[in-house]
C-alpha positions in Angstrom: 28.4 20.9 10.2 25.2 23.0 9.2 23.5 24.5 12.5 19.9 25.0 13.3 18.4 27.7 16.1 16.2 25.2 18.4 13.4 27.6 18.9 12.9 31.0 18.4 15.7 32.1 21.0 19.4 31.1 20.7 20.9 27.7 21.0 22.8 27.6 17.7 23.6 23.4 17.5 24.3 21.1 15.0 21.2 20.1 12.5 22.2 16.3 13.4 21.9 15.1 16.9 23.4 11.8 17.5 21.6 9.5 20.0 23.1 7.6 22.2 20.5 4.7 22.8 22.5 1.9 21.9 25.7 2.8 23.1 25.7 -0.4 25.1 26.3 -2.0 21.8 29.9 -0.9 22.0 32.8 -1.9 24.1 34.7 0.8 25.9 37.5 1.8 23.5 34.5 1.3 20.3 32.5 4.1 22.6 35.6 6.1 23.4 36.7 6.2 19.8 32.8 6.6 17.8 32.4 9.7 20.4 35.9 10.9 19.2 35.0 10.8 15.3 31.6 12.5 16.1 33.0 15.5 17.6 36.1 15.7 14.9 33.3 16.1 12.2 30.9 18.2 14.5 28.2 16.6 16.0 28.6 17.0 19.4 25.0 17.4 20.1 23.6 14.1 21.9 20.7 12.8 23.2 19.9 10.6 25.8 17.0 9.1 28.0 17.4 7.9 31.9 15.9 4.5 30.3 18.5 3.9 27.7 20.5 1.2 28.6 18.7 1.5 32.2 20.9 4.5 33.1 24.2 2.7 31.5 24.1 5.0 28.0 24.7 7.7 30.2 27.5 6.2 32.1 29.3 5.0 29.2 29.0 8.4 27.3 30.4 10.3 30.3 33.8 7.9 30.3 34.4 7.6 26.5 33.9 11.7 26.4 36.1 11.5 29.4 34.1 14.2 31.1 35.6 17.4 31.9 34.6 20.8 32.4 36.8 22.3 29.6 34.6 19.1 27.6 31.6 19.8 28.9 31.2 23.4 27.7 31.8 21.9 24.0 28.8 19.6 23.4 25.6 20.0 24.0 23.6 17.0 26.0 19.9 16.6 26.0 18.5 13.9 28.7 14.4 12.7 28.8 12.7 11.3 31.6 9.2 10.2 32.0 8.9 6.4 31.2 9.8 3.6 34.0 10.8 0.4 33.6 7.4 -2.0 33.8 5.6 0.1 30.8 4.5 3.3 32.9 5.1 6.7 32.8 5.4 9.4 35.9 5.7 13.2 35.1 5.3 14.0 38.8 7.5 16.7 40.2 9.1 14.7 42.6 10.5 11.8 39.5 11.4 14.7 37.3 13.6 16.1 39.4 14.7 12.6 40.8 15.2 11.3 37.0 17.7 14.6 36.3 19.7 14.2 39.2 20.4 10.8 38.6 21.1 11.5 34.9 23.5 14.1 35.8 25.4 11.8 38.4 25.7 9.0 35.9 26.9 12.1 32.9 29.5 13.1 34.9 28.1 17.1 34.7 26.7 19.6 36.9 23.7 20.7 33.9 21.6 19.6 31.1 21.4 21.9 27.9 18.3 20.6 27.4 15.7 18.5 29.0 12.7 16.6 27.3 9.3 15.2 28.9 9.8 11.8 27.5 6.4 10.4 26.7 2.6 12.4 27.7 1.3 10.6 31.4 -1.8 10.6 31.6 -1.9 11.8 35.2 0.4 14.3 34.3 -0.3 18.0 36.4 0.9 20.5 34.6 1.2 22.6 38.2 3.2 20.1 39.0 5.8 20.1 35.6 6.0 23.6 36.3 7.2 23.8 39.7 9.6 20.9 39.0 10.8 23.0 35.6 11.2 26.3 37.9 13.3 24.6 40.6 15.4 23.0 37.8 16.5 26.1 36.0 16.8 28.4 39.0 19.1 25.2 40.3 21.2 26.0 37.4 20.5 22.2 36.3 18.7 22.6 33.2 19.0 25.5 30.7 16.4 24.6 27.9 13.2 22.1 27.7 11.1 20.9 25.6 8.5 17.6 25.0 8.7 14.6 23.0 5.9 12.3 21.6 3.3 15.1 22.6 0.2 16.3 20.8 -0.5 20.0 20.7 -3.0 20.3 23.3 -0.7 18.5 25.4 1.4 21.3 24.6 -0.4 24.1 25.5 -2.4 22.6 28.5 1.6 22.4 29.8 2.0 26.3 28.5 -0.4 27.4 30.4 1.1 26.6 33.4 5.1 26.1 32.2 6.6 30.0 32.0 9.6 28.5 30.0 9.8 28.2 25.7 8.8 24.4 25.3 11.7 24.5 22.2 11.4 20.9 20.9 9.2 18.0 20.6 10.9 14.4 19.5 8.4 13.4 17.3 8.8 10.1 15.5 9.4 11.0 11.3 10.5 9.3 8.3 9.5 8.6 4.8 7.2 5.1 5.7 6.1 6.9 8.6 4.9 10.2 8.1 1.5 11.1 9.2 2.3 14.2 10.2 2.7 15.0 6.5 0.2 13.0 4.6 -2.8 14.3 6.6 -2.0 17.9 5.5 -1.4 16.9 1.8 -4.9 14.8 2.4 -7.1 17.8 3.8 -10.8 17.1 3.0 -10.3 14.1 1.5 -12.1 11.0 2.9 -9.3 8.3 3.0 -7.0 6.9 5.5 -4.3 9.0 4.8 -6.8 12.4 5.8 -6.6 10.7 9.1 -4.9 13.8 11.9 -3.9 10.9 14.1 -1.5 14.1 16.1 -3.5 17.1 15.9 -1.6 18.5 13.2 1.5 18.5 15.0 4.1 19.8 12.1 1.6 22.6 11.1 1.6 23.8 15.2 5.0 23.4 15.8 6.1 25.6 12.9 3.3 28.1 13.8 4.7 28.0 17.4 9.0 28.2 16.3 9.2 24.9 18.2 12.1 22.9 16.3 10.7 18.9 15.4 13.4 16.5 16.3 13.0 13.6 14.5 13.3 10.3 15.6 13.7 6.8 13.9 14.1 8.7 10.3 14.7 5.2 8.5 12.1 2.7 10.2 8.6 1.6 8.9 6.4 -0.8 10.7 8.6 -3.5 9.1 12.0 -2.3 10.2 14.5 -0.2 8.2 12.7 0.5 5.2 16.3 0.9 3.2 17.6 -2.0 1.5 14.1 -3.8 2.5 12.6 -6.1 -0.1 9.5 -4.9 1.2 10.1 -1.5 -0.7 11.2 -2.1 -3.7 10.1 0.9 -5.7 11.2 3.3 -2.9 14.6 1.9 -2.4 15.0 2.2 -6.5 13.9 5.7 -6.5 16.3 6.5 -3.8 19.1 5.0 -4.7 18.7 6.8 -8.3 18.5 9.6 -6.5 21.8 8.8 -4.8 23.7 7.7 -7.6 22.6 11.6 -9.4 24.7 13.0 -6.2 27.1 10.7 -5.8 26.3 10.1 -2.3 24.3 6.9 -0.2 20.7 6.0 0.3 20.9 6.9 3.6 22.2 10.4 3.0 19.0 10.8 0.3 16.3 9.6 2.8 17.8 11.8 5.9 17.5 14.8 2.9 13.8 14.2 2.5 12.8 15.2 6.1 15.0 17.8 6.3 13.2 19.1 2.7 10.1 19.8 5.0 10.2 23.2 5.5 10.1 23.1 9.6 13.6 23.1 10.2 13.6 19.4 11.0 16.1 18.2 13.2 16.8 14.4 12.9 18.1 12.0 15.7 20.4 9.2 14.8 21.0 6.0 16.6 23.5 4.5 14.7 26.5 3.7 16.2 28.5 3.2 12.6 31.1 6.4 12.0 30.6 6.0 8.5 26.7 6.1 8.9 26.8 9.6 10.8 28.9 10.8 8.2 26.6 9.7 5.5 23.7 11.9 7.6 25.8 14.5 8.2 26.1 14.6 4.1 22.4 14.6 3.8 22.5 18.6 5.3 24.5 19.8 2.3 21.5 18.4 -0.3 18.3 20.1 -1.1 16.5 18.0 -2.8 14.1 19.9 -5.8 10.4 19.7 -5.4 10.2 16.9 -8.0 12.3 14.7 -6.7 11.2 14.8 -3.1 7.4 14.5 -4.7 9.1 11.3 -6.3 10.3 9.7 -3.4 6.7 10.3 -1.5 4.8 8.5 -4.6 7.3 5.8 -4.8 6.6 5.3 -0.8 3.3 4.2 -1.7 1.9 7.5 -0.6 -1.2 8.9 -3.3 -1.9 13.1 -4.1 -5.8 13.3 -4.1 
């Protein structure tokens, strides 16, 4: 498995995190034995979120890992917190450090290798986040943190308070839904796809050594865009693609994030073996200029 260095300091992990949101999808022994296969081929960096599953993710991940501490000091577990159930969010001090010790009851473990801001609040005080984040890492229950689904003002109004590196931001990326990148290639143009709808998020992140974790890396705003009648003549180009290096469509369209120079990290939710293996496989590819320049034309995408 090909590594990545989240940051600028340390943490050498697997370039594919898996995610463990629908877990609940599997029985016990399914969860026992798709946990197994991941950490036989190397990914045993996972993610999860207090909300996923309502706190049951969590619970089924610690039994099928069959949590020990001789297992624990083998993978590396990333937890968010921020969004509660009824469609609001709470980044006070007092949830934070409620949401993590509740997360690391239900994981079975005493820390979090990393720990993610799920969503911006609004009422979020950044004094606040910073007390909570002090208390967590002198506690010994969190060693890293970082944001997800944040803007880069948000990022640096929580700097200037937060003393530890912010090292990630979960950022939603894929080939039908890729902003991030359009609205560089568009600069000074006039048309939608000039449009900085994040504040030019993948520019600041590189500029800042923060490492983009990618999330949802095959949906469009009409569900998985591969194998979608919707997308005809980006589904052809990338299964050509595929068929030049013998591997899956899947493995081709995981390659052209991680083609962006910004050490892109991308988090799977599949819960298919064969589907992890086919993203692991899309790590050993490096797509050339012109065919990743392909793929973004065939999305529908325009150069000015």
């Amino acid at each position: 498995m090909k590594t990545i260095t989240l940051g600028n300091i340390g943490n050498n992990v697997p370039i594919i995190v898996i995610g463990c949101m629908r877990m609940t999808e599997l029985d016990e022994k399914q969860a026992e034995q798709f946990v197994a296969e991941a950490l036989e081929m190397g990914a045993n960096y996972f993610d999860h979120a207090d909300i996923y599953g309502r706190g049951i993710c969590e619970q089924m991940f610690a039994k099928a890992i069959h949590m020990t501490p001789s297992v624990r000091e083998k993978i590396f577990i990333q937890d968010k917190c921020g969004i509660v159930i009824g469609k609001k969010y709470d980044l006070s001090k007092d949830y934070i450090l409620k949401c993590v010790d509740e997360s690391l009851k239900r994981l079975n473990t005493d820390y979090l290798d990393m720990f993610l801001l799920h969503r911006p609040d609004a009422l979020m005080e950044p004094e606040e986040i910073a007390e909570a984040f002090d208390i967590l890492e002198t506690s010994g229950r969190v060693r890293n943190f970082g944001v997800s689904n944040m803007r880069p003002s948000q990022i640096e109004l929580l700097k200037k308070y937060v003393r530890q590196p912010l090292k990630v931001n979960q950022l939603q990326l894929s080939i039908m839904n890729a902003s991030m990148v359009t609205n560089g290639m568009n600069a000074n143009m006039s048309g939608q796809l000039a449009l900085d709808r994040d504040g030019d998020v993948l520019n600041y992140c590189r500029l800042n050594d923060i490492t983009i974790q990618a999330w949802s890396p095959f949906q469009s705003e009409q569900g998985v865009f591969l194998k979608n009648k919707n997308f005809p003549k980006l589904n052809t180009k990338i299964i050509e693609i595929a068929e030049k290096y013998q591997v899956s469509d899947t493995t081709i369209a995981l390659a052209w994030i991680m083609r962006i120079p910004a050490k892109v990290q991308p988090v799977i939710g599949s819960m298919n073996i064969q589907r992890v293996k086919d993203c692991i496989n899309a790590a050993k590819i490096r797509l050339t200029r012109d065919e990743w320049y392909q793929i973004y034309l065939a999305a529908g995408y325009m150069l000015p």
